[in-house]
Structure formats: C-alpha cells, structure tokens
N, CA and C atoms as a LAMMPS dump frame, in Angstrom:
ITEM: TIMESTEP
0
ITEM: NUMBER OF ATOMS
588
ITEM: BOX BOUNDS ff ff ff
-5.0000000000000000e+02 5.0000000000000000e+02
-5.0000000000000000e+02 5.0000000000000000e+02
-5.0000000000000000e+02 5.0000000000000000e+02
ITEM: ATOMS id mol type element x y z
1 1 1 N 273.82 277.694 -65.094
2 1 2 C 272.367 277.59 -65.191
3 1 3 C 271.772 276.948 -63.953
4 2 1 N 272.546 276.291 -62.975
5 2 2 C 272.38 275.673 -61.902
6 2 3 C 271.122 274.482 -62.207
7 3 1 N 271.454 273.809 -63.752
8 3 2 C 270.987 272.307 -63.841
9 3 3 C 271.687 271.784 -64.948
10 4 1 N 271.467 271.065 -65.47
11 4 2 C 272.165 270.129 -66.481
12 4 3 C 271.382 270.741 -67.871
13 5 1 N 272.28 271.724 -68.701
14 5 2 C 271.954 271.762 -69.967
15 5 3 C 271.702 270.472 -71.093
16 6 1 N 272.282 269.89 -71.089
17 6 2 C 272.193 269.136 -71.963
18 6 3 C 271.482 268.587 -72.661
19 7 1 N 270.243 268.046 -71.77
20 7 2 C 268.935 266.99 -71.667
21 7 3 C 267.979 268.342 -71.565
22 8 1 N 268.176 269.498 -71.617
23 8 2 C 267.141 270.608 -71.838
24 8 3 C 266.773 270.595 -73.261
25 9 1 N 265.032 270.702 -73.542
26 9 2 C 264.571 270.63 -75.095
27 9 3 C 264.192 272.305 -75.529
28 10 1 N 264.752 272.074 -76.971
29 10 2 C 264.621 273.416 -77.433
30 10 3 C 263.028 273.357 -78.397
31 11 1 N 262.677 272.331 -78.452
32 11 2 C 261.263 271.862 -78.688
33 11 3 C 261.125 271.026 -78.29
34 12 1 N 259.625 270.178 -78.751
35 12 2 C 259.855 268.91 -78.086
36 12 3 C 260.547 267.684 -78.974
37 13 1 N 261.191 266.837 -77.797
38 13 2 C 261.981 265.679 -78.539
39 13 3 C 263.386 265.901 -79.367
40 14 1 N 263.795 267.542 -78.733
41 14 2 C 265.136 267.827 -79.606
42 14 3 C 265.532 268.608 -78.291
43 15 1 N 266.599 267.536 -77.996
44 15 2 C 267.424 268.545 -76.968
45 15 3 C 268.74 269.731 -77.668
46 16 1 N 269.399 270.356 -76.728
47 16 2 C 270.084 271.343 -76.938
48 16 3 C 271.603 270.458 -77.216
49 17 1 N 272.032 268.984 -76.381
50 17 2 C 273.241 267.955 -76.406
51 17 3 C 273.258 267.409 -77.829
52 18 1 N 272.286 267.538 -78.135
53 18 2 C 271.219 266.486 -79.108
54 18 3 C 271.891 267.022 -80.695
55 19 1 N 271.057 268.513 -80.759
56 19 2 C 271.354 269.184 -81.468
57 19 3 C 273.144 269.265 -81.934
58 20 1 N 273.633 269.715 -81.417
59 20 2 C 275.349 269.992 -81.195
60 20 3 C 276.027 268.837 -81.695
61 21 1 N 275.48 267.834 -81.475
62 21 2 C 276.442 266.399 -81.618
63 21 3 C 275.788 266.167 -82.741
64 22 1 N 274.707 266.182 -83.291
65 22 2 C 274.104 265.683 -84.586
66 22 3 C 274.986 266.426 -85.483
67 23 1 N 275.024 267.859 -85.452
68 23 2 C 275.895 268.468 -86.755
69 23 3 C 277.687 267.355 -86.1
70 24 1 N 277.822 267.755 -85.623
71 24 2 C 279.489 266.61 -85.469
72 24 3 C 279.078 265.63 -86.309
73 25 1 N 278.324 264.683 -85.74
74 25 2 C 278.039 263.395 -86.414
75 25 3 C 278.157 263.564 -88.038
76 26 1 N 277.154 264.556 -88.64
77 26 2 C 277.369 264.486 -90.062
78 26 3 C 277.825 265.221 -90.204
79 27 1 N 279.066 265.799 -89.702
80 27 2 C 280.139 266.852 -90.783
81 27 3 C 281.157 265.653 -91.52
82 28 1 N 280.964 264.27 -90.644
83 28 2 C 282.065 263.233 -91.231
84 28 3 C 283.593 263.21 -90.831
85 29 1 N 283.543 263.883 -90.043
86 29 2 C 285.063 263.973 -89.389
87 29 3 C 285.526 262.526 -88.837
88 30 1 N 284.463 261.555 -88.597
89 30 2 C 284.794 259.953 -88.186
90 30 3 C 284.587 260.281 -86.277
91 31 1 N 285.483 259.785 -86.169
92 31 2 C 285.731 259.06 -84.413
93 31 3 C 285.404 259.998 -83.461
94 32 1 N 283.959 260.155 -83.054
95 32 2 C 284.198 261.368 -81.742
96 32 3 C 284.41 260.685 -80.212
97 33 1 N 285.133 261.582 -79.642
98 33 2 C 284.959 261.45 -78.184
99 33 3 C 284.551 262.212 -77.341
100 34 1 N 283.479 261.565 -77.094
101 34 2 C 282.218 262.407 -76.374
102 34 3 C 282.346 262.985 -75.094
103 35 1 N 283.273 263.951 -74.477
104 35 2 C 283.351 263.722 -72.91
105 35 3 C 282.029 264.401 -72.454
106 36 1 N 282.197 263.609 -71.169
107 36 2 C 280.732 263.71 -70.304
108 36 3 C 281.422 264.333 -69.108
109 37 1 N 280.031 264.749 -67.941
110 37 2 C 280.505 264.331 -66.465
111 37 3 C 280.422 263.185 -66.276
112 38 1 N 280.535 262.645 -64.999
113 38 2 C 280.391 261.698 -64.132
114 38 3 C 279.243 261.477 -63.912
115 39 1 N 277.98 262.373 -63.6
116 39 2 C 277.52 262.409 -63.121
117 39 3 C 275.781 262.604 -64.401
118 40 1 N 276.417 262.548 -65.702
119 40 2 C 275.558 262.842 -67.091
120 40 3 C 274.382 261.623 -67.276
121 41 1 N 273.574 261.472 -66.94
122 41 2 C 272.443 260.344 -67.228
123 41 3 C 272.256 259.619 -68.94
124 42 1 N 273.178 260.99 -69.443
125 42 2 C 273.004 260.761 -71.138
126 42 3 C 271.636 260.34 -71.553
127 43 1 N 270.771 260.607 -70.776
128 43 2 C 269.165 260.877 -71.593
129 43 3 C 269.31 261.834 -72.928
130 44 1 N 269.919 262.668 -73.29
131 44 2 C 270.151 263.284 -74.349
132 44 3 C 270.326 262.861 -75.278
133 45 1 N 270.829 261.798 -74.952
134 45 2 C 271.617 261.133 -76.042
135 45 3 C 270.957 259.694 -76.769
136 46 1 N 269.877 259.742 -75.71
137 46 2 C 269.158 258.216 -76.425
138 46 3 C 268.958 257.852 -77.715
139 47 1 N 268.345 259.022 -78.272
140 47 2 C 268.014 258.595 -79.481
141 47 3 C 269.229 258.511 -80.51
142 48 1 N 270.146 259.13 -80.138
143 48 2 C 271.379 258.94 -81.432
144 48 3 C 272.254 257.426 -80.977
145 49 1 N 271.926 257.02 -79.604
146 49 2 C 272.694 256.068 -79.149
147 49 3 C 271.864 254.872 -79.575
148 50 1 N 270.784 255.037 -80.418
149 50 2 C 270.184 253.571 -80.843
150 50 3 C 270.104 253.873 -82.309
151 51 1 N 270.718 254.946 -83.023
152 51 2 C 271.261 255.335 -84.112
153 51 3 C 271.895 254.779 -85.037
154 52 1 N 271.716 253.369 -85.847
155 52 2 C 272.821 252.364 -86.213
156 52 3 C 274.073 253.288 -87.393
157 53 1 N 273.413 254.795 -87.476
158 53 2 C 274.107 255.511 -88.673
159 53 3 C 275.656 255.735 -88.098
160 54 1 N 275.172 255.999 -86.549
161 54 2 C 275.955 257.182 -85.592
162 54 3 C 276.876 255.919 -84.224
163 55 1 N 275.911 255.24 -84.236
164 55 2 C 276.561 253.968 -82.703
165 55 3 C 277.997 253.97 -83.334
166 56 1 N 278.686 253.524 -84.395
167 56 2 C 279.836 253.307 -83.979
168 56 3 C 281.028 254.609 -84.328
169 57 1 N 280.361 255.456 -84.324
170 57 2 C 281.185 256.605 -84.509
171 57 3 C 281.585 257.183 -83.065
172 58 1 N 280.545 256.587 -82.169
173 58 2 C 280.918 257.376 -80.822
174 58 3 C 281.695 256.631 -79.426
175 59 1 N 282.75 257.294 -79.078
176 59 2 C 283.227 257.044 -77.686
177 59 3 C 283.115 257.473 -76.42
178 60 1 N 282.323 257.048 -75.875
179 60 2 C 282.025 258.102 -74.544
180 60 3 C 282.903 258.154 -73.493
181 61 1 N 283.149 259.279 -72.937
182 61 2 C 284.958 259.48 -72.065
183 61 3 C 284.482 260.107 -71.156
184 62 1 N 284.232 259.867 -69.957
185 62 2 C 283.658 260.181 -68.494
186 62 3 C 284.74 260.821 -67.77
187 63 1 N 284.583 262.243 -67.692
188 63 2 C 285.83 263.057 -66.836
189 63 3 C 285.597 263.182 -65.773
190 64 1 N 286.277 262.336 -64.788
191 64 2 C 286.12 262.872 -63.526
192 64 3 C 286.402 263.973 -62.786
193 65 1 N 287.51 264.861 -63.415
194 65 2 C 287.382 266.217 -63.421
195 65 3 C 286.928 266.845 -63.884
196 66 1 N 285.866 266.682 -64.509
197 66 2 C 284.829 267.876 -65.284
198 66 3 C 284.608 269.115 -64.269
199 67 1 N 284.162 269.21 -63.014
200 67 2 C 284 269.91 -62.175
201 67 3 C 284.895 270.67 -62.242
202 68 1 N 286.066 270.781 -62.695
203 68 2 C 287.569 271.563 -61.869
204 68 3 C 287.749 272.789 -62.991
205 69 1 N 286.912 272.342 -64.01
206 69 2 C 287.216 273.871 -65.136
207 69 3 C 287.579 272.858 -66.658
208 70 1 N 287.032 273.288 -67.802
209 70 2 C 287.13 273.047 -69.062
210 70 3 C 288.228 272.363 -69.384
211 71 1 N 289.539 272.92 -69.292
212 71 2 C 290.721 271.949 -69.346
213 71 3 C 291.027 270.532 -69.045
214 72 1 N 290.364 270.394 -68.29
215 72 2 C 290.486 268.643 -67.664
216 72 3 C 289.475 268.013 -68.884
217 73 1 N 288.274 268.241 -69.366
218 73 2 C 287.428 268.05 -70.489
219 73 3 C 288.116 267.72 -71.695
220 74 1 N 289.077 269.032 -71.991
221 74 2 C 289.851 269.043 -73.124
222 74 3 C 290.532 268.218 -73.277
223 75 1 N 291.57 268.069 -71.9
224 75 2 C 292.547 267.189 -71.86
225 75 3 C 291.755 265.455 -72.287
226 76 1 N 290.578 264.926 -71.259
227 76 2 C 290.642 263.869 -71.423
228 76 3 C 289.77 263.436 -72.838
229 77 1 N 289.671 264.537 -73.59
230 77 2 C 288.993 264.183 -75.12
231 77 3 C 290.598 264.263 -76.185
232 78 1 N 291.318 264.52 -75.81
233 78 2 C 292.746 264.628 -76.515
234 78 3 C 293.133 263.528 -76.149
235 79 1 N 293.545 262.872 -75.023
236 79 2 C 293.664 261.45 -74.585
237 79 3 C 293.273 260.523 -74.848
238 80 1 N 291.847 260.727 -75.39
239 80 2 C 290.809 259.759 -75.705
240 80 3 C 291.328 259.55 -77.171
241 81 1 N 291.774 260.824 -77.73
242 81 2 C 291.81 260.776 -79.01
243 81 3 C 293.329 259.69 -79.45
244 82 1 N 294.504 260.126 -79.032
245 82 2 C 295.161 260.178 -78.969
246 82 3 C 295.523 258.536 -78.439
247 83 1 N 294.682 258.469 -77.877
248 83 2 C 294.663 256.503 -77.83
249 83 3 C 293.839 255.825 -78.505
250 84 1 N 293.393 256.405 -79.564
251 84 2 C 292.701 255.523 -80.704
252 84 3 C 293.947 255.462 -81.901
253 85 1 N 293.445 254.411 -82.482
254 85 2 C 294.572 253.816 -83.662
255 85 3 C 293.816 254.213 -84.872
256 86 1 N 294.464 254.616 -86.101
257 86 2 C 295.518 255.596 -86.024
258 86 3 C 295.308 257.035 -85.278
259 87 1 N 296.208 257.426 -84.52
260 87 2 C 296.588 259.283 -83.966
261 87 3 C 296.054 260.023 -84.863
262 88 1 N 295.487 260.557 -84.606
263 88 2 C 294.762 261.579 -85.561
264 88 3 C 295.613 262.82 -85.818
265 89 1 N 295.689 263.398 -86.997
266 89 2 C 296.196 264.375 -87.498
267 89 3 C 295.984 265.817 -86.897
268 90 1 N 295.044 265.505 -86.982
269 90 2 C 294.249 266.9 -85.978
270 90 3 C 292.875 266.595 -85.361
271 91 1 N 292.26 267.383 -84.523
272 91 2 C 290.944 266.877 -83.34
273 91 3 C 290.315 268.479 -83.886
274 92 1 N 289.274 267.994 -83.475
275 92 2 C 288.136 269.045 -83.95
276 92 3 C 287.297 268.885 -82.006
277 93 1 N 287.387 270.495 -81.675
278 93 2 C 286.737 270.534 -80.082
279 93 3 C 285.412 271.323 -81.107
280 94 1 N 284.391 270.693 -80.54
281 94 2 C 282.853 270.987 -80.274
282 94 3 C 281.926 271.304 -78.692
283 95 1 N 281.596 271.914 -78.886
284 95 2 C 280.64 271.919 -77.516
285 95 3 C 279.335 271.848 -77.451
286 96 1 N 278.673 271.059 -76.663
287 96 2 C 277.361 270.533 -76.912
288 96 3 C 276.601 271.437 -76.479
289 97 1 N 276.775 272.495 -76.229
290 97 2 C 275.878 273.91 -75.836
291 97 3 C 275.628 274.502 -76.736
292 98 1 N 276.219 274.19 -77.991
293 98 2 C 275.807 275.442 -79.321
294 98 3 C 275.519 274.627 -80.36
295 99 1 N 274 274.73 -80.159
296 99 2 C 272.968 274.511 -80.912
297 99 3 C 272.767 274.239 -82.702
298 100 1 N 273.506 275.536 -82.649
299 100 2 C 273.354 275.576 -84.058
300 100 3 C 274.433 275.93 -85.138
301 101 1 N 275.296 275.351 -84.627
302 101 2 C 276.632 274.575 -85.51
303 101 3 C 276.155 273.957 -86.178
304 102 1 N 276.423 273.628 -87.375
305 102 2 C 275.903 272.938 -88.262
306 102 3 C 277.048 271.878 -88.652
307 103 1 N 277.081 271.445 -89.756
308 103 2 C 278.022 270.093 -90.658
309 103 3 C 278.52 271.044 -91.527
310 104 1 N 277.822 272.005 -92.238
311 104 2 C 278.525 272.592 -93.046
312 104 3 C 279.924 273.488 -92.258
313 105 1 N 279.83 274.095 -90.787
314 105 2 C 280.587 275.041 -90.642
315 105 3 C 281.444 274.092 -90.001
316 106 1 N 281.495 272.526 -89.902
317 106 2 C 282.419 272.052 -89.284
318 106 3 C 283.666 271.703 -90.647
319 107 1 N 282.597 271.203 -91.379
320 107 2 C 283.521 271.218 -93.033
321 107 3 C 284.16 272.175 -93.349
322 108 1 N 283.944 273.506 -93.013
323 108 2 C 284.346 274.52 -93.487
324 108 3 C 285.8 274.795 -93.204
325 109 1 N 285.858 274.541 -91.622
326 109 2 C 287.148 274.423 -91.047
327 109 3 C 288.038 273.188 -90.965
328 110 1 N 287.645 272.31 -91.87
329 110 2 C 288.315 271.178 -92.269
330 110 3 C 289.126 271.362 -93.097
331 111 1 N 288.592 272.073 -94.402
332 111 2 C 288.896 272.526 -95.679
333 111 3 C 289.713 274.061 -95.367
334 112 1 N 289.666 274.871 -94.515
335 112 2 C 290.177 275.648 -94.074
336 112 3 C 292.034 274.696 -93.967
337 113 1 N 291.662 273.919 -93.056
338 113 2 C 293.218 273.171 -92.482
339 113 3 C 293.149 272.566 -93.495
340 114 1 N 293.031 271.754 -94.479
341 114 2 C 293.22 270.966 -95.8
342 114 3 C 293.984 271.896 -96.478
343 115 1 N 293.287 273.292 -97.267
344 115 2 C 294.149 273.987 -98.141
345 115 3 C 295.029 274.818 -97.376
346 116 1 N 295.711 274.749 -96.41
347 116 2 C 296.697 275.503 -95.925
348 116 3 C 297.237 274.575 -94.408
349 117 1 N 298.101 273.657 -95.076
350 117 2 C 298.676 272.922 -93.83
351 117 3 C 299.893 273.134 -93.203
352 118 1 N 300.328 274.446 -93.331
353 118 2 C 301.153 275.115 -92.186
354 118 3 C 300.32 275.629 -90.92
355 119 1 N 298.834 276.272 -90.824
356 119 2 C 298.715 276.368 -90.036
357 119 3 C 297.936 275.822 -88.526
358 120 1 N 297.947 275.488 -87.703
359 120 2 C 298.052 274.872 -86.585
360 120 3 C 296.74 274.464 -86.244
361 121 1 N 295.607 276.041 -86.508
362 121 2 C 294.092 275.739 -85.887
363 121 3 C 293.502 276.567 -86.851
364 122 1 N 292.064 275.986 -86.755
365 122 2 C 291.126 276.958 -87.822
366 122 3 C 290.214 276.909 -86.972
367 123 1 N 289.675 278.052 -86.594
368 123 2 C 288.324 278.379 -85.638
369 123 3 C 287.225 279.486 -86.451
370 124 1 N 286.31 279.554 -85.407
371 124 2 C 285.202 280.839 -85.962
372 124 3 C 285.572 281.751 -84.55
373 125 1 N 285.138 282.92 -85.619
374 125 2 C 284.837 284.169 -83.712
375 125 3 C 283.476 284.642 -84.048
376 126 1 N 282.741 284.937 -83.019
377 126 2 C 281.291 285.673 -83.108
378 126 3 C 281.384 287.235 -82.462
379 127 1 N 281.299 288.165 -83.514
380 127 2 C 281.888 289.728 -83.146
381 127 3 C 283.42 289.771 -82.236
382 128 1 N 284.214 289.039 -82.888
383 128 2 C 285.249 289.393 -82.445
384 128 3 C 285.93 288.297 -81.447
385 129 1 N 284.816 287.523 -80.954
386 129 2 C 285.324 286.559 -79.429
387 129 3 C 285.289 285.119 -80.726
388 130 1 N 286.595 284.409 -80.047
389 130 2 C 286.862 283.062 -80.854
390 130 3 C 286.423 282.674 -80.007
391 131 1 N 285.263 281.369 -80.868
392 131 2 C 284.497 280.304 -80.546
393 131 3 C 284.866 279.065 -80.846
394 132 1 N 283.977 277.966 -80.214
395 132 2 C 284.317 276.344 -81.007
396 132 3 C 283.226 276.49 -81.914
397 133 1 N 282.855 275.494 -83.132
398 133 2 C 284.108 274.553 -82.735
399 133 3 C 285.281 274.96 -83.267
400 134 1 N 286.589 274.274 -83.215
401 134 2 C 287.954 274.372 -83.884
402 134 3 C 288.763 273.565 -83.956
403 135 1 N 289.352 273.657 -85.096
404 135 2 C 290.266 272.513 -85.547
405 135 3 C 291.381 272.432 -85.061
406 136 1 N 292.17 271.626 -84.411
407 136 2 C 293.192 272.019 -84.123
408 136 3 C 294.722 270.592 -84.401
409 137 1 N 295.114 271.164 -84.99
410 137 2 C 296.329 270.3 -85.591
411 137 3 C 297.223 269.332 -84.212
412 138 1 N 297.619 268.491 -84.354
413 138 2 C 299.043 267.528 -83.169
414 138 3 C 299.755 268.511 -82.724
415 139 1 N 300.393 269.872 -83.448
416 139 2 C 301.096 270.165 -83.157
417 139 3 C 300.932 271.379 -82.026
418 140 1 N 299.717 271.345 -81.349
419 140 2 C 299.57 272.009 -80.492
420 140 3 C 298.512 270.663 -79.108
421 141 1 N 298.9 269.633 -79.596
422 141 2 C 297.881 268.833 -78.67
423 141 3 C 298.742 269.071 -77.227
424 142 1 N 300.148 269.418 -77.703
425 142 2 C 300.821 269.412 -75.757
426 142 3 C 300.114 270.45 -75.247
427 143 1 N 300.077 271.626 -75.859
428 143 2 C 299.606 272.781 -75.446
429 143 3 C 297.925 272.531 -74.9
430 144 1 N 297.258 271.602 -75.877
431 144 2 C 296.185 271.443 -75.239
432 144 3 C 296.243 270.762 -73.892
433 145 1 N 296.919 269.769 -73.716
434 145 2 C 296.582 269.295 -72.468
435 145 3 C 297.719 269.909 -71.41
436 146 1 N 298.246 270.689 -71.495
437 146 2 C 298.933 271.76 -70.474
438 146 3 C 297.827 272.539 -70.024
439 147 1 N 296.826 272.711 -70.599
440 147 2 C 295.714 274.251 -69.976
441 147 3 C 295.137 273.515 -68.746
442 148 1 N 295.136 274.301 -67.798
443 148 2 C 293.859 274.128 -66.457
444 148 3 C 293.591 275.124 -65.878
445 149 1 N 292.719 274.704 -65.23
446 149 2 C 291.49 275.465 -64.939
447 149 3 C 290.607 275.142 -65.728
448 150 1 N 289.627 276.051 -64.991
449 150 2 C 288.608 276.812 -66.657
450 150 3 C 289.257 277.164 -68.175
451 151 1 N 290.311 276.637 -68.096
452 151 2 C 290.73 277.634 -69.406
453 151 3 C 290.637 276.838 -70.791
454 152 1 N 289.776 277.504 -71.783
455 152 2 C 289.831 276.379 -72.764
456 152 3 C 291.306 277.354 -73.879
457 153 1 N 290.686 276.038 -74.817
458 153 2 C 291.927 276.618 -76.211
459 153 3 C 292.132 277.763 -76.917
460 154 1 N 290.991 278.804 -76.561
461 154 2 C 290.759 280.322 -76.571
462 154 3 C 292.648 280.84 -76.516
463 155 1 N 292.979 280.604 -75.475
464 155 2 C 293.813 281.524 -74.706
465 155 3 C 295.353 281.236 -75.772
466 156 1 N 295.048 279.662 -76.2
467 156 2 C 296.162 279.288 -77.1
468 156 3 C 296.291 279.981 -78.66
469 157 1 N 294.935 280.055 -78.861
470 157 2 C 294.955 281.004 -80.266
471 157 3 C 295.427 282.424 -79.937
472 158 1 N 295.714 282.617 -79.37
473 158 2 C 296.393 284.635 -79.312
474 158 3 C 297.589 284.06 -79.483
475 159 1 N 298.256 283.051 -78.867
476 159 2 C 299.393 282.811 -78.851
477 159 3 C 300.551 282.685 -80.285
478 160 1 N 301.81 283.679 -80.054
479 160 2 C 302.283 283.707 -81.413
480 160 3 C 303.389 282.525 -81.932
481 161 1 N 303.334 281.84 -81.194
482 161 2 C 303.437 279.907 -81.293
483 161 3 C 303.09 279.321 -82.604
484 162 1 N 301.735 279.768 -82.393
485 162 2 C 300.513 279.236 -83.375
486 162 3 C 299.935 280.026 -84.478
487 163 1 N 299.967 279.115 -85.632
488 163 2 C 299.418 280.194 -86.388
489 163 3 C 298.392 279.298 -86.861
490 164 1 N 297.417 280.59 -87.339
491 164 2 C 295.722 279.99 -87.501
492 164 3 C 295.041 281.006 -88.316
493 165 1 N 294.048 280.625 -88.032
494 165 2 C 292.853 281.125 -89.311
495 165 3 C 291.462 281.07 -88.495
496 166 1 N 291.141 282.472 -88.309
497 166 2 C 289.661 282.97 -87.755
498 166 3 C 288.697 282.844 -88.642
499 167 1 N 287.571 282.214 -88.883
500 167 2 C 286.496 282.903 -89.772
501 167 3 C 285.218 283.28 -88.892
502 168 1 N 285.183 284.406 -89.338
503 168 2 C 284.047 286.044 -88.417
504 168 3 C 283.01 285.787 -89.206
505 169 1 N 282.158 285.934 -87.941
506 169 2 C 280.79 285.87 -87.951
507 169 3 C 280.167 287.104 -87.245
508 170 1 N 279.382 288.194 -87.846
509 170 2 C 279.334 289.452 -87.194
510 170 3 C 277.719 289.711 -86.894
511 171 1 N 277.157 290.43 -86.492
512 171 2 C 276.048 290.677 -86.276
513 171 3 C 275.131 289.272 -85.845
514 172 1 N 273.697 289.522 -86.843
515 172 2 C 272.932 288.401 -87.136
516 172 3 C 273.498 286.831 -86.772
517 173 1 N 274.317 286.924 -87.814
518 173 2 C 275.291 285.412 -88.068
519 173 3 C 275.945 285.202 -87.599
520 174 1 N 276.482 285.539 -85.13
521 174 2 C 276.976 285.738 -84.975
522 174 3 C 276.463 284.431 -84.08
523 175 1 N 275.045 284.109 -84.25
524 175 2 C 274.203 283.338 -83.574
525 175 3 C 274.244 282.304 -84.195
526 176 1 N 275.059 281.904 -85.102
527 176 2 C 275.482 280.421 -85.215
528 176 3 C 276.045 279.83 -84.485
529 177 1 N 277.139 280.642 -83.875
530 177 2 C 277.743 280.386 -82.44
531 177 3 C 277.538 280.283 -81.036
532 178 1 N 276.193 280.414 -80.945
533 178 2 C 275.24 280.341 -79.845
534 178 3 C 275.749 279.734 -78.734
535 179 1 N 276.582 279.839 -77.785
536 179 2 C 276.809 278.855 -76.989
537 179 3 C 276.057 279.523 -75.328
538 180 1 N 274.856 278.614 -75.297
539 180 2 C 273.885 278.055 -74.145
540 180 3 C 274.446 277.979 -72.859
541 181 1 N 275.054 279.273 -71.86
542 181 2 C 275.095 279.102 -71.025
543 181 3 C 274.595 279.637 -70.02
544 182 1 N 273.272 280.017 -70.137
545 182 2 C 272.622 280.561 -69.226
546 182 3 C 270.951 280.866 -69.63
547 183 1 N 269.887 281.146 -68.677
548 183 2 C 268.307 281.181 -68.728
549 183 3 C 268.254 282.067 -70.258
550 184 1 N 269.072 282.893 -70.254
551 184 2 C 268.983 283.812 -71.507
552 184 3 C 269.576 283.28 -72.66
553 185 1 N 270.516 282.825 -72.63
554 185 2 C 270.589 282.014 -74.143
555 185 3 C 270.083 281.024 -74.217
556 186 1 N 269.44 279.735 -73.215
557 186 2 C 268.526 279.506 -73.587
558 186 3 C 267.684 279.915 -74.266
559 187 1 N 266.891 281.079 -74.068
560 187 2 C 265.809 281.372 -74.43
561 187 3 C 266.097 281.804 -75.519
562 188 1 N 267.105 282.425 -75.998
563 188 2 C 267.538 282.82 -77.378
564 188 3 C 267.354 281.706 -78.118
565 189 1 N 267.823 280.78 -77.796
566 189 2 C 267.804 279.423 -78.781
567 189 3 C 266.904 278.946 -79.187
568 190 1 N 265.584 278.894 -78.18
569 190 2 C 264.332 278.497 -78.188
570 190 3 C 263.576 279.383 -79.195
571 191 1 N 263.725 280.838 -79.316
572 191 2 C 263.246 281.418 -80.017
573 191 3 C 263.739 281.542 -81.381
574 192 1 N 265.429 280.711 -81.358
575 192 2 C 265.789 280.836 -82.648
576 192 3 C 265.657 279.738 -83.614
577 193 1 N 265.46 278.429 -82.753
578 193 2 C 264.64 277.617 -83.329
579 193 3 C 263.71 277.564 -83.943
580 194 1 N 262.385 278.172 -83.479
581 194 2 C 260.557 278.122 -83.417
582 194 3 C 260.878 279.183 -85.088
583 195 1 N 261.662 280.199 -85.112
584 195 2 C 261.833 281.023 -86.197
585 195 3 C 262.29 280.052 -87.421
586 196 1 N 262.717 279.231 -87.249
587 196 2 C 263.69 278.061 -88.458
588 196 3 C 262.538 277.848 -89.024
C-alpha cells in the first residue's frame, strides 16, 4: 500500500489494527503476542491499550525483521509464545489486516482442534485459498519457525506431515476473510463496513 495499514480508519475512530485484534481479544484464547515493526507508532492501538478488560492480555514483540518477509513475524510471535509460562498447547496466527474476523470464527477453530486432537491445524480458506486466522498445534511450531522469507504457514498446510481441517468460505462469505492489502481492499472494507 506504500503506508502503514494499520492506523488506517475504516470509519471514524475504528481503525483496520483495531478491528482485527478486538475479535482476538474476545474470542478468549488468553495471552496474545502482538508482533509489530520497529518502526509501528501503535497509534492503533491506543484505545485498547488503556483498555483495563484487554491491558493484561497483551504482549507486544517488536520484530526487527519484519522487513525481510512474514516468517521472521511468525517466528518471533512463536518465540514470544513459547517463552511465556505455561507453553502453550497450540498458538492461534491472526493478522491485523482482516477486518472482519470475528470471536466467533476464532472459537470456531478452537473447538474445531478441541473435538479432534490428532490433528495439527484448523484454518479457514476463502474460495479455495487458506487464510488466517489458524490454529496451529506444538507439533508443528519447528516447522513454524523454519519458514523464511515471505513465506507464511500457508505453504505448511499442503504439507502431508500435517494433518488439518479447512473450513470454506465461498462466494459472499468469502469476505470474512478480507485481508487489507492494498487501495482496493481497502476500499472493500470501507464499503463493507458502512453496509453493517
């Protein structure tokens, strides 16, 4: 987009960072770790950061490789995780670009990995392409922090390593998955908001 999504409002007084992390916050999953850039002012974030519901749920994890491609992100939110007491069972990746994730569809894939704990990850796809957020079990956290580049955890779900659970979102409802990376999905968002 050649500026900082994050702190962009999809009305006024509701950013697009804003949005994304609020459904996290109340899906109840507990401990997030928030990675940032280096370089993030976290104006986005003001109002949940004086939040007494939400302040101690959050850890903020400053990647200094954010620049180098998604993986370094991943990695240092698995790290982050992964050095909190107790190790978490499994990490849930979110991205603060998609809007309109909700609490319910983060529950969904909770309860997805709850009633079936053989398998590894529970994600959504939108027409076919797997999206975040997704759940993803310990037993693929090496695998997570092996990826670099650009490459997120996409590439690990094809993999026959892992076994998992897609839930499809087709057409219409494909725009729950909205992920904001450019003047045009912006504007999608903006308009899919003002419609709510």
């Amino acid at each position: 987009m050649g500026k900082p999504k994050l702190p962009l409002e999809l009305s006024p007084g509701v950013t697009l960072g804003s949005m994304a992390l609020r459904a996290l916050l109340a899906s109840g999953i507990g401990r997030i770790h928030l990675v940032i850039r280096p370089d993030d002012p976290l104006a986005w974030l003001r109002d949940i950061r004086r939040d007494k519901l939400y302040v101690s749920q959050l850890n903020i994890v400053v990647c200094e490789e954010a620049s180098l491609g998604m993986s370094y992100s991943i990695r240092a939110g698995v790290d982050a995780a992964l050095s909190s007491s107790p190790n978490p069972d499994a990490i849930v990746i979110g991205l603060g670009d998609q809007p309109f994730v909700t609490a319910a569809m983060v529950r969904r894939l909770l309860a997805v990995m709850e009633e079936n704990p053989a398998l590894d990850f529970a994600a959504f796809s939108a027409d076919g392409i797997i999206m975040p957020p997704a759940v993803i079990r310990q037993s693929m956290y090496p695998a997570l922090r092996g990826l670099r580049g650009d490459m997120g955890a996409r590439k690990l779900f094809g993999s026959p390593e892992y076994k998992g659970k897609i839930i499809e979102f087709r057409g219409k409802d494909a725009e729950w998955l909205l992920d904001v990376d450019d003047e045009a999905g912006f504007d999608l968002a903006v308009r899919r908001l003002d419609q709510a």
